[in-house]
C-alpha positions as CSV (number, residue, x, y, z in Angstrom):
1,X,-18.0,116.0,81.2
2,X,-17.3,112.2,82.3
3,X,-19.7,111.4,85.4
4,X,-18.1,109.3,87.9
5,X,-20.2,106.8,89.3
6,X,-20.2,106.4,93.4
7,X,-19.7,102.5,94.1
8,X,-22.5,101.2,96.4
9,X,-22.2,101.7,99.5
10,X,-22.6,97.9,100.3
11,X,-19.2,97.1,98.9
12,X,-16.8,99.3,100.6
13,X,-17.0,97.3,104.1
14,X,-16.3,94.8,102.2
15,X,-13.4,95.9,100.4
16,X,-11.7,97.4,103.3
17,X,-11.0,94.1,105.7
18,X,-9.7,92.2,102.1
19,X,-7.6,95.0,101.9
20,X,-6.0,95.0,105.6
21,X,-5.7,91.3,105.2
22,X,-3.2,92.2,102.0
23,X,-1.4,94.3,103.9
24,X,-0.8,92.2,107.1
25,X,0.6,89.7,104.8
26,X,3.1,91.3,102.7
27,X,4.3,92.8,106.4
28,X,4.7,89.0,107.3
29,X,6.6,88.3,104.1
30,X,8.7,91.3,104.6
31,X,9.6,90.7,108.0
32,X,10.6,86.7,107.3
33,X,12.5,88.1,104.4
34,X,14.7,90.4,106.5
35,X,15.0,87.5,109.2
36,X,16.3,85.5,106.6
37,X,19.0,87.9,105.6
38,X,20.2,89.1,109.1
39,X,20.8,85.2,110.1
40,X,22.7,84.7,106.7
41,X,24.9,87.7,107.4
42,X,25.1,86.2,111.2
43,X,26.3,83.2,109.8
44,X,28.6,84.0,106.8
45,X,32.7,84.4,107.6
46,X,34.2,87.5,107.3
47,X,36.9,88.5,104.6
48,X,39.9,87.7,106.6
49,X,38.7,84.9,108.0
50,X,37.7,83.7,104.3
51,X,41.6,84.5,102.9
52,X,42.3,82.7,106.0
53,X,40.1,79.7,105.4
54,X,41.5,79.8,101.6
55,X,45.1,79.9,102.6
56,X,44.8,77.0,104.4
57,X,42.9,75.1,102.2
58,X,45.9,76.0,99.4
59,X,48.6,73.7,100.6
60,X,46.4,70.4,100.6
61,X,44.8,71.4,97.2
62,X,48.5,71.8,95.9
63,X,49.6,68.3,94.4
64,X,52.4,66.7,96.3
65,X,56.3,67.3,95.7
66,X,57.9,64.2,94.3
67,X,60.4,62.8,96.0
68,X,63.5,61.3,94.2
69,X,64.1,57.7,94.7
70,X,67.2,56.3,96.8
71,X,68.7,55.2,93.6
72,X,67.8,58.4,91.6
73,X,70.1,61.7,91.6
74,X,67.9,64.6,92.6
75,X,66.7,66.7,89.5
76,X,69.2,70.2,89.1
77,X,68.0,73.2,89.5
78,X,68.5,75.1,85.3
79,X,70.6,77.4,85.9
80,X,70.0,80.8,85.5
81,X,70.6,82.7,82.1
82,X,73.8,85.4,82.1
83,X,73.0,88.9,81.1
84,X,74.2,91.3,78.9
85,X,75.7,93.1,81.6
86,X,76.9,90.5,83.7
87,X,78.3,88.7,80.5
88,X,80.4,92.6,80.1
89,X,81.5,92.8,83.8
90,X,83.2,89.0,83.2
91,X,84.7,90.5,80.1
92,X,86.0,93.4,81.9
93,X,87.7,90.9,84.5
94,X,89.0,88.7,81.9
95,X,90.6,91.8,80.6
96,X,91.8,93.2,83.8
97,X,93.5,90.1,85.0
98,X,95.2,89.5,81.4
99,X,96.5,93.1,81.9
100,X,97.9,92.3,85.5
101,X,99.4,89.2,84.2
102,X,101.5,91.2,81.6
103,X,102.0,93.7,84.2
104,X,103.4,91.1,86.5
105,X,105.5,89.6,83.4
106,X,107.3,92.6,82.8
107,X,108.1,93.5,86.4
108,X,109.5,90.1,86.8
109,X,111.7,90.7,83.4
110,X,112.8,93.6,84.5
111,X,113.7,92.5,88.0
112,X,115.8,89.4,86.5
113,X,117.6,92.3,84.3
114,X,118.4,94.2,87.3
115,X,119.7,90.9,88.8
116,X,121.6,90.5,86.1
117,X,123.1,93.7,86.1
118,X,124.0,93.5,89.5
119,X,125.6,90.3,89.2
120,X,128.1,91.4,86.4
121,X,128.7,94.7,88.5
122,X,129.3,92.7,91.4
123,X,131.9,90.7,89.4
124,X,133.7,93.4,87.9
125,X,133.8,95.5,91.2
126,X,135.4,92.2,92.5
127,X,137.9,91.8,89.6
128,X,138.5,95.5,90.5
129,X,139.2,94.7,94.4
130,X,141.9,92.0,92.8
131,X,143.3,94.4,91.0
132,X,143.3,97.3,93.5
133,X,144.9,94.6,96.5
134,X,147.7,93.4,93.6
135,X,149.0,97.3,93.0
136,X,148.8,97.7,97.1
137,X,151.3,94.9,97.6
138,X,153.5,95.8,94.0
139,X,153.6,99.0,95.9
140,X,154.4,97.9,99.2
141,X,156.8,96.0,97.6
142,X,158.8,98.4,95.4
143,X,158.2,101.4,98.5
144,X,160.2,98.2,100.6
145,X,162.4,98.1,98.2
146,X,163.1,102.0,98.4
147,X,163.6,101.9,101.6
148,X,165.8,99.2,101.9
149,X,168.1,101.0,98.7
150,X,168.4,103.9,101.2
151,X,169.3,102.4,104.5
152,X,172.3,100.7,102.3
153,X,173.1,104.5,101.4
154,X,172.8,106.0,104.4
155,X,174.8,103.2,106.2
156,X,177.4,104.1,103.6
157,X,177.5,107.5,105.2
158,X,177.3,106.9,108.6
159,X,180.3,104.3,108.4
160,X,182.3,107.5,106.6
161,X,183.8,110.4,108.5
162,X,181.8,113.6,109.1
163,X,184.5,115.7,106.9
164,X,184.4,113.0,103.9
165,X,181.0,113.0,104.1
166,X,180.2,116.5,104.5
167,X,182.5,117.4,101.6
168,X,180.2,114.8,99.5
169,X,176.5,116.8,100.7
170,X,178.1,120.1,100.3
171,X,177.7,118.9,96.4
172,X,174.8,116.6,96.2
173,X,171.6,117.6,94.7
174,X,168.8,118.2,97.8
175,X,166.8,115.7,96.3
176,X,168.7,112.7,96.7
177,X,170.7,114.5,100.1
178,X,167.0,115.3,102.3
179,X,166.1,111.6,102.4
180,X,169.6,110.5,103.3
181,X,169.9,113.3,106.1
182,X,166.1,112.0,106.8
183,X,166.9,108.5,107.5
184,X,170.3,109.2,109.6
185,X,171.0,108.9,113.1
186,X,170.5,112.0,114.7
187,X,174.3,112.2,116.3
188,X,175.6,111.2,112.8
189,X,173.7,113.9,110.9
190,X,174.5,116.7,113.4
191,X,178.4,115.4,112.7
192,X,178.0,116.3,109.1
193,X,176.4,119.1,109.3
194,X,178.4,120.7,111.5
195,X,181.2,120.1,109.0
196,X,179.1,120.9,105.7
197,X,179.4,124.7,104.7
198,X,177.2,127.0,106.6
199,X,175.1,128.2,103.7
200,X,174.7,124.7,102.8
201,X,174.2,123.6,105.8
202,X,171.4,126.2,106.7
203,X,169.6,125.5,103.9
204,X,169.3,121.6,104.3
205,X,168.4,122.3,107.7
206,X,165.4,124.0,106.3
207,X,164.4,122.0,103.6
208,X,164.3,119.1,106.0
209,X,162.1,120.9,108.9
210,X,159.3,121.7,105.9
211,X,160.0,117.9,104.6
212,X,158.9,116.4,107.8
213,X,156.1,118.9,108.5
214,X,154.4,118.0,105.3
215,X,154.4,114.9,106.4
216,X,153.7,114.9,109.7
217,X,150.4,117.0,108.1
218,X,150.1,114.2,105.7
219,X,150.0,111.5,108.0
220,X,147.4,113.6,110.5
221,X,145.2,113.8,107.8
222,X,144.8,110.1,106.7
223,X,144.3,109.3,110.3
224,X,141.6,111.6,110.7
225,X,140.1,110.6,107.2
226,X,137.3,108.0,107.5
227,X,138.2,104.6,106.0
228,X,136.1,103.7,103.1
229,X,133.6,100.6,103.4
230,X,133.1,98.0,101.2
């Protein structure tokens, strides 16, 4: 067994008082250190208020911008590179309008055609008017002339006796003797007739009632018919 030796008892009141004395001062040192720190936290700036302080130290750190001389043009700005797919969209454009253009081309081509075509239709529809108003007065004039070739007749008749002249329709084909009886005066026709044969008489009488209805119908119906525009 290990025997443990018992200190004197003269030393421990000495020992304790060193020992309190130890103690008392590593309190002091503690309590001087955490003095220290709570003023240092006091005193120190808070995180905004250090981005703060930074930010506004920034712009005076930054070197100044040079300015360009009175004589000196002011540097450009270099110009941004062109994408791919902006480079495709200007292609696309390019395209598009090329195809418009050709579009437009073509329309205007056709339209001078269509002009063109016009024109000569125009022309020829005028040529045809010519035409047309040249036959209306050739046929005004020979119709004129008709008419004129049977007044002379059918003065001829009227200066001649009824008898003499009955005798002669009693004979003459109805196409020539209607438009004579037509075109007579109506006390000189009734003359002749009256001294034409009966049968013959009656017959004349009838073909020149449906003569003058068919044209009394005629003539109704080109008045009533609209006139055609130009």
């Amino acid at each position: 067994m290990i025997r443990i030796r018992s200190m004197p008892v003269a030393l421990t009141p000495r020992l304790l008082p060193l020992t309190i004395l130890l103690m008392l001062g590593l309190l002091v040192l503690k309590s001087i250190q955490l003095v220290g720190v709570a003023s240092a936290e006091e005193h120190a700036p808070t995180k905004a208020e250090a981005i703060t302080q930074s930010a506004a130290v920034a712009p005076s750190a930054a070197p100044p911008l040079a300015t360009p001389s009175p004589g000196e043009k002011p540097a450009e700005p270099a110009e941004r590179p062109v994408t791919a797919s902006e480079r495709d969209l200007l292609v696309d454009l390019r395209k598009r309008r090329e195809a418009l253009d050709a579009r437009e081309a073509k329309l205007a081509n056709r339209e001078a055609m269509l002009a063109a075509i016009e024109q000569r239709l125009q022309s020829r529809f005028d040529d045809l008017k010519q035409v047309q108003s040249r036959l209306e007065a050739l046929e005004q004039q020979r119709t004129a002339r008709d008419e004129e070739n049977w007044r002379g007749l059918v003065k001829v008749y009227e200066t001649m006796k009824p008898r003499e002249a009955a005798t002669i329709f009693d004979d003459l084909d109805l196409p020539v003797l209607l438009p004579v009886v037509d075109r007579m005066k109506e006390q000189r026709a009734a003359a002749i007739l009256a001294a034409m044969q009966p049968d013959r008489a009656r017959l004349v009488t009838t073909e020149l009632s449906r003569l003058r209805s068919a044209r009394n119908s005629m003539g109704d119906k080109s008045a009533s018919s609209p006139k055609p525009t130009n």
